[in-house]
C-alpha positions as a printed NumPy array, in Angstrom:
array([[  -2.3  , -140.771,   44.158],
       [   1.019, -139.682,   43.026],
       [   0.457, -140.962,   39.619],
       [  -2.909, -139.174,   39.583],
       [  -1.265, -135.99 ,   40.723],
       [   1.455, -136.495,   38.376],
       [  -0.748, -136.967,   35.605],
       [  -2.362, -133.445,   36.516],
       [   0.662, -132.033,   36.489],
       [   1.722, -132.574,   32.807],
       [  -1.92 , -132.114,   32.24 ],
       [  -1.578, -128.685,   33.264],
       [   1.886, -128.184,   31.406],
       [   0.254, -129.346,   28.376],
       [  -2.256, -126.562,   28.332],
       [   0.019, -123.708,   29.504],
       [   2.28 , -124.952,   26.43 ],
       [  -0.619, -125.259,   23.676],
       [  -1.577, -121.61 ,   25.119],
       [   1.747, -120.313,   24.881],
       [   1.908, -121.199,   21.293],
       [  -0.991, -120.222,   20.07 ],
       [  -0.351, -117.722,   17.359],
       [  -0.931, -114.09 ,   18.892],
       [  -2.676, -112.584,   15.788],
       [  -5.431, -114.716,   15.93 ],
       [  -6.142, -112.942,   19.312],
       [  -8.329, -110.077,   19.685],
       [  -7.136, -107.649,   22.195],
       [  -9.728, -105.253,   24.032],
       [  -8.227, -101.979,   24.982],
       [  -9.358, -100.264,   27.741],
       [  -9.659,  -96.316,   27.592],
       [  -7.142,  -95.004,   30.157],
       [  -8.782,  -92.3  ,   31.794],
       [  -5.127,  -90.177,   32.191],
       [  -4.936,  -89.846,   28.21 ],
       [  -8.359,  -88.97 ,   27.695],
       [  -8.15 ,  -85.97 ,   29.716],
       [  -5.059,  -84.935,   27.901],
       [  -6.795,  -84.826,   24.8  ],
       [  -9.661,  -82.77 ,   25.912],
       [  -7.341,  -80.497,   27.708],
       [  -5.378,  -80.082,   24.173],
       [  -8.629,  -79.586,   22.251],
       [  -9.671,  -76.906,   25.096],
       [  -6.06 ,  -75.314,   24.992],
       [  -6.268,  -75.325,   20.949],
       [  -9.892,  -73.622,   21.315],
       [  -8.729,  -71.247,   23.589],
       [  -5.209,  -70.161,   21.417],
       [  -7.72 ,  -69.963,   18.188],
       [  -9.922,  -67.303,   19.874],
       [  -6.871,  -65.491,   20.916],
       [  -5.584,  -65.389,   17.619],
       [  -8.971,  -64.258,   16.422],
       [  -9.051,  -61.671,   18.954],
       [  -5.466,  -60.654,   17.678],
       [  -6.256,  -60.422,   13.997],
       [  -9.414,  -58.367,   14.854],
       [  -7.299,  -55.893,   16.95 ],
       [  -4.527,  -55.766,   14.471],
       [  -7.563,  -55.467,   11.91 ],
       [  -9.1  ,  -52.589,   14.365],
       [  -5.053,  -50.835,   14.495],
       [  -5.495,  -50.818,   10.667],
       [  -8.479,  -49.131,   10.263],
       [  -7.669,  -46.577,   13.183],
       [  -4.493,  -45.744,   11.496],
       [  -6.04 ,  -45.475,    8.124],
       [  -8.649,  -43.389,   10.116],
       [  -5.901,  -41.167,   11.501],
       [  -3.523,  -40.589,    8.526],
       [  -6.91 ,  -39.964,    6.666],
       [  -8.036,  -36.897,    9.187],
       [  -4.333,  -36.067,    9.759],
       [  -4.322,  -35.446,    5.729],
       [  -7.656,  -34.186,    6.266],
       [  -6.07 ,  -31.887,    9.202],
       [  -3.175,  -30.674,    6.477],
       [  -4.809,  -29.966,    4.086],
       [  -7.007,  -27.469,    5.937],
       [  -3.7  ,  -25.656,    7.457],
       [  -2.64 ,  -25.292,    3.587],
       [  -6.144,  -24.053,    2.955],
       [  -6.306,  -22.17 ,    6.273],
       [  -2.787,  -20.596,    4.909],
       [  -3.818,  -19.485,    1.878],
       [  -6.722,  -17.996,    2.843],
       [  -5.004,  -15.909,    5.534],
       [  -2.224,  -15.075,    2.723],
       [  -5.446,  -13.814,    0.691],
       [  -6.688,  -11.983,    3.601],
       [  -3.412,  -10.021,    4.535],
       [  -2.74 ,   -9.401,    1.021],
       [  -6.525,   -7.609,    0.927],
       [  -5.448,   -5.953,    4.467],
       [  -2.256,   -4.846,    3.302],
       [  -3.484,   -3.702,   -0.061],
       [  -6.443,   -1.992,    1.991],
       [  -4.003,   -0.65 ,    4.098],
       [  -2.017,    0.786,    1.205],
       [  -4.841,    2.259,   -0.156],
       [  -6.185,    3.915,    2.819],
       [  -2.867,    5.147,    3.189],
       [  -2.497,    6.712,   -0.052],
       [  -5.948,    8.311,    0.534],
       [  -5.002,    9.313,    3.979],
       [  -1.95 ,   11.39 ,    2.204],
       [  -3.588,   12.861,   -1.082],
       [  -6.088,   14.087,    1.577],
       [  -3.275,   15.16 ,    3.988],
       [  -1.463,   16.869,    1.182],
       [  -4.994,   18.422,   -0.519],
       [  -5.498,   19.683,    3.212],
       [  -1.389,   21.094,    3.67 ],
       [  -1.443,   22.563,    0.055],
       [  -5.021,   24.333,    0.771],
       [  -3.689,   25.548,    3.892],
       [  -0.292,   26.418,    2.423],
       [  -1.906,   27.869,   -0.276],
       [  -4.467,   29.705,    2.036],
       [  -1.514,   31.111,    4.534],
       [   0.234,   32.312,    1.632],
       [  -2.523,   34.774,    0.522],
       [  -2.642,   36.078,    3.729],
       [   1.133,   36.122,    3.8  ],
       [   0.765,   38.101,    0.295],
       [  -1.976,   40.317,    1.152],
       [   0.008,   41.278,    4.412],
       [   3.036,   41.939,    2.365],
       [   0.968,   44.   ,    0.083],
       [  -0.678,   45.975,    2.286],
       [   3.089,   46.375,    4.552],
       [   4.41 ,   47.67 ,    0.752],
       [   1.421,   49.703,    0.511],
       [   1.172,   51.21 ,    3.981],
       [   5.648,   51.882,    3.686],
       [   4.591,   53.634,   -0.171],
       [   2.154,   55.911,    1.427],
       [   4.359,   56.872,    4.385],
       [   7.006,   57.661,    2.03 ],
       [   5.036,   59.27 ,   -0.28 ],
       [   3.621,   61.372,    2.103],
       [   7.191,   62.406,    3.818],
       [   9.033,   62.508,    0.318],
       [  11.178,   59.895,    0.751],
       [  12.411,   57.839,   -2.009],
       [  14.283,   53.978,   -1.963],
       [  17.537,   54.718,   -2.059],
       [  17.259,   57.539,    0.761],
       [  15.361,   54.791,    3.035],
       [  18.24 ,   52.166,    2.24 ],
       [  20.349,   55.125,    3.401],
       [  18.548,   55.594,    6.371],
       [  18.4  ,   52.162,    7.605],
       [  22.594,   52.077,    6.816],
       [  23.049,   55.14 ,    8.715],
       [  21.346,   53.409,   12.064],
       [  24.106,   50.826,   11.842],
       [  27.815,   51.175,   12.647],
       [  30.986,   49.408,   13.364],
       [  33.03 ,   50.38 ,   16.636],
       [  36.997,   51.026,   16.182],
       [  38.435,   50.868,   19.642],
       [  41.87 ,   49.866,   21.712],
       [  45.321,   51.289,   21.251],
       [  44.17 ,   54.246,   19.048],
       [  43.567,   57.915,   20.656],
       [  39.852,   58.294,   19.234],
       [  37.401,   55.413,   20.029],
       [  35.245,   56.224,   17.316],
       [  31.769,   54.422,   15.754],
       [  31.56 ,   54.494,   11.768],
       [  28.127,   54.062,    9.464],
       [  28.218,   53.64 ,    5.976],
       [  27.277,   57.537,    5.769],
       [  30.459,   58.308,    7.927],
       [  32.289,   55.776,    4.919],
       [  30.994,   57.625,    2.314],
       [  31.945,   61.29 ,    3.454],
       [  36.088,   60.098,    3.416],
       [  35.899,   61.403,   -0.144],
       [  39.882,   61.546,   -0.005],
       [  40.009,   57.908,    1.543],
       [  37.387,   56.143,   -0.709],
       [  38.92 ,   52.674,   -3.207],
       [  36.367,   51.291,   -5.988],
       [  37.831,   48.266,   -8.161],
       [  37.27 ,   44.92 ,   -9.323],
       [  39.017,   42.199,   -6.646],
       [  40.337,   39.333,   -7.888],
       [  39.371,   36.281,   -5.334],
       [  40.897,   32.722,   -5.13 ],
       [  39.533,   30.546,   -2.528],
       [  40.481,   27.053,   -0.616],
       [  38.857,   25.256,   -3.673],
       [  40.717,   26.686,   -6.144],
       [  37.874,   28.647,   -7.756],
       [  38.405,   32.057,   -9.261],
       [  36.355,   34.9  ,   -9.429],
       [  35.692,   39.008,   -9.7  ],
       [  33.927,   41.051,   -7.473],
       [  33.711,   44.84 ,   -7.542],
       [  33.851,   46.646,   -4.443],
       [  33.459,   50.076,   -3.142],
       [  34.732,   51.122,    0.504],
       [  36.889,   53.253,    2.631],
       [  40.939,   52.332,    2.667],
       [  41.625,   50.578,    6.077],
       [  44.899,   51.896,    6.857],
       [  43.709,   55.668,    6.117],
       [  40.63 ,   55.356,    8.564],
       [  43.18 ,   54.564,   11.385],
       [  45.782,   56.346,   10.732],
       [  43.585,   60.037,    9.902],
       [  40.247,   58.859,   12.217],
       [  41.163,   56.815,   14.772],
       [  44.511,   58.117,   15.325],
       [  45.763,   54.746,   16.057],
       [  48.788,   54.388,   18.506],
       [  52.403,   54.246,   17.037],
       [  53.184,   51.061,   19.617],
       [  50.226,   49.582,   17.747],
       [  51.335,   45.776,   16.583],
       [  48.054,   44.366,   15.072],
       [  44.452,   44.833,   14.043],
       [  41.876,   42.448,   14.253],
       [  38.695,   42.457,   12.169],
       [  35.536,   40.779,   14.066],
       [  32.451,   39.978,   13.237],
       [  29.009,   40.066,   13.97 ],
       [  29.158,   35.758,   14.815],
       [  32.168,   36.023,   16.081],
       [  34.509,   35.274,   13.023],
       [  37.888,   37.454,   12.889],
       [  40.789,   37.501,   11.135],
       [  44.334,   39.337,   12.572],
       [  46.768,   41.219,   11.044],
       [  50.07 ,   42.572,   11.287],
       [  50.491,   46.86 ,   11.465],
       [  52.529,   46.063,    8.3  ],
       [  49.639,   44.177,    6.67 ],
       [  47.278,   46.872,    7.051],
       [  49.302,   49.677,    6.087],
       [  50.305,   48.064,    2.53 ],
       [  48.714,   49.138,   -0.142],
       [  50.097,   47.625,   -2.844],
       [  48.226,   43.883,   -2.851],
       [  48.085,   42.244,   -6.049],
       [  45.637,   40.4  ,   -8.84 ],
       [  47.489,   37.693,   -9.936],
       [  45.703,   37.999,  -13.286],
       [  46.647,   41.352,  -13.806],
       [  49.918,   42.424,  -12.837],
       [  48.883,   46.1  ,  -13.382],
       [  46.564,   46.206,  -10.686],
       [  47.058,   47.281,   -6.958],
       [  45.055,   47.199,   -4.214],
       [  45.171,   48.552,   -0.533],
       [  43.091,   46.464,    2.193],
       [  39.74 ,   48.534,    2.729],
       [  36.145,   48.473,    4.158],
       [  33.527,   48.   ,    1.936],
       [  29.719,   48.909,    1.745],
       [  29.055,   47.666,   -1.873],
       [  29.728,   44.88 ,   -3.482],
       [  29.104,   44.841,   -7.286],
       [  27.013,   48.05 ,   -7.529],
       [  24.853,   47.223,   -4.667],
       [  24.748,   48.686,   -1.162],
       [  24.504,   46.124,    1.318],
       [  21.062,   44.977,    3.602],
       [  21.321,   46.   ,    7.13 ],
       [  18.428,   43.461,    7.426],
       [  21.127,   40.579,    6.857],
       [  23.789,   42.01 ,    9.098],
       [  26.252,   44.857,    9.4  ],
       [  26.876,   46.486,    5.893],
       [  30.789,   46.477,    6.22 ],
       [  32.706,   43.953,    4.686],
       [  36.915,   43.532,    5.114],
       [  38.365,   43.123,    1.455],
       [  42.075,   42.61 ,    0.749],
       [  43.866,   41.63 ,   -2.137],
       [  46.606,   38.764,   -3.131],
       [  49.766,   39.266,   -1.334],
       [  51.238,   37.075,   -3.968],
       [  50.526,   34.534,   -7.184],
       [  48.229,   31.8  ,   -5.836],
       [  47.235,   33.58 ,   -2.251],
       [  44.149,   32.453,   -1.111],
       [  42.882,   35.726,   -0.284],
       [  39.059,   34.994,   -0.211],
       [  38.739,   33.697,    3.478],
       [  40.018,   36.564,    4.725],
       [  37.447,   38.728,    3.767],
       [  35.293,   39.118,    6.991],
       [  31.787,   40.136,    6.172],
       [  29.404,   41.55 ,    9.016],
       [  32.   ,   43.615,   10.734],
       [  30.968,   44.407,   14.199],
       [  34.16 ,   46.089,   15.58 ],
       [  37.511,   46.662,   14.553],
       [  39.927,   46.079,   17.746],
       [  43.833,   47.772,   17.963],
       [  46.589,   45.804,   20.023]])
């Protein structure tokens, strides 16, 4: 029995030996699908599936993007190109407004100025015809009472005077028929006058000497210091006694002539208008070369005032 059993035993050795050698290509080996890997690939091929409709939902929405931005930058030019349009048009229509405007202006003012110049026109006939028929009405009155221009100029002199008051004895009021009776007192020359400008000129005056009508009128005070000449507005000029009383201011053109300071009621050849103030008029010469003697002449005397 041990012989038999040892006889198994290298039989057995035998065969695993001849088995172990047997070449290992000769031998067909049967795989056997693990179950582990083959859900792996399905879950690959499902996670592939899945990224390739993403990506085709991303290229459509990027494609979408395009077009809407195409769409907008198309109605955004669309949109500016309106404004422009819009813009111009507007410009065209406040041009027309303006020009409209303009015109209906202009019409509004050749009408205004049609209507002002008929009117103007209109008020000055009746103006003329109301001056006519004034003129006419005055010639018939003074036809019928016999009285002629120069004795109405007279007249309406004669209602106007000047006052001489303060330090004299007689506080007397003078017309321009009071000025023209001083036959003994009465100056007519040609003034020389030289203003603040420098201009030059020649009047001719006629008038009553100042100094005389105090002195022989007036009877002016002998503590009498100055005389001032006002007028009508208010204006005055003062002088010294000593100013008054000389009488021999100058021209300093003409050294021959000499003038004494007097009150005048015509000035080249023609009587003064009551209508434009008080007929008197203060005229005095140079009391030297290059005086300015002009501005002292008060016009419009209202009242003569002693101190």
């Amino acid at each position: 029995m041990n012989i038999l059993n040892k006889l198994a035993v290298i039989f057995l050795i035998t065969l695993i030996v001849i088995s172990g050698c047997a070449p290992k290509n000769n031998v067909e080996t049967l795989e056997v699908p693990n179950a582990s890997e083959e859900n792996t690939t399905n879950e690959e091929k499902e996670l592939e599936s899945a990224n390739e409709i993403q990506m085709g939902k991303l290229n459509q929405a990027e494609t979408e993007k395009e077009i809407t931005d195409d769409t907008l930058k198309t109605d955004e030019k669309k949109q500016e190109d309106e404004a422009i349009e819009n813009s111009e048009v507007d410009k065209n229509i406040e041009s027309k407004i303006q020009q409209t405007t303009s015109d209906t202006n202009s019409v509004e003012n050749n009408i205004t100025e049609e209507i002002v110049s008929t009117n103007n026109n209109e008020k000055d006939n009746i103006i003329n015809q109301e001056i006519n028929q004034e003129e006419q009405d005055l010639k018939t009155n003074e036809e019928d009472e016999g009285i002629t221009k120069d004795d109405k100029d007279e007249k309406q002199n004669n209602d106007v005077s000047f006052s001489v008051e303060g330090n004299v004895k007689n506080e007397i009021q003078l017309s321009v028929k009071d000025l023209k009776s001083m036959d003994d007192i009465i100056f007519e020359a040609d003034f020389f006058a030289l203003n603040s400008f420098g201009t030059k000129a020649y009047f001719h005056f006629k008038g009553a000497k100042l100094w005389n009508l105090l002195e022989q009128k007036a009877e002016i005070s002998e503590d009498a210091t100055s005389v001032t000449i006002q007028a009508e507005d208010g204006y005055k000029m003062v002088f010294t006694l000593e100013q008054v009383k000389k009488q021999d201011y100058i021209d300093e053109q003409n050294e021959n002539m000499l003038y004494p300071m007097i009150i005048a009621w015509e000035e080249n050849n023609v009587e003064y208008d009551d209508s434009e103030g008080a007929p008197f008029k203060l005229v005095v010469g140079q009391k030297e070369a290059g005086d300015v003697n002009k501005p002292q002449w008060v016009s419009n005397i209202s009242k003569i005032i002693i101190e």
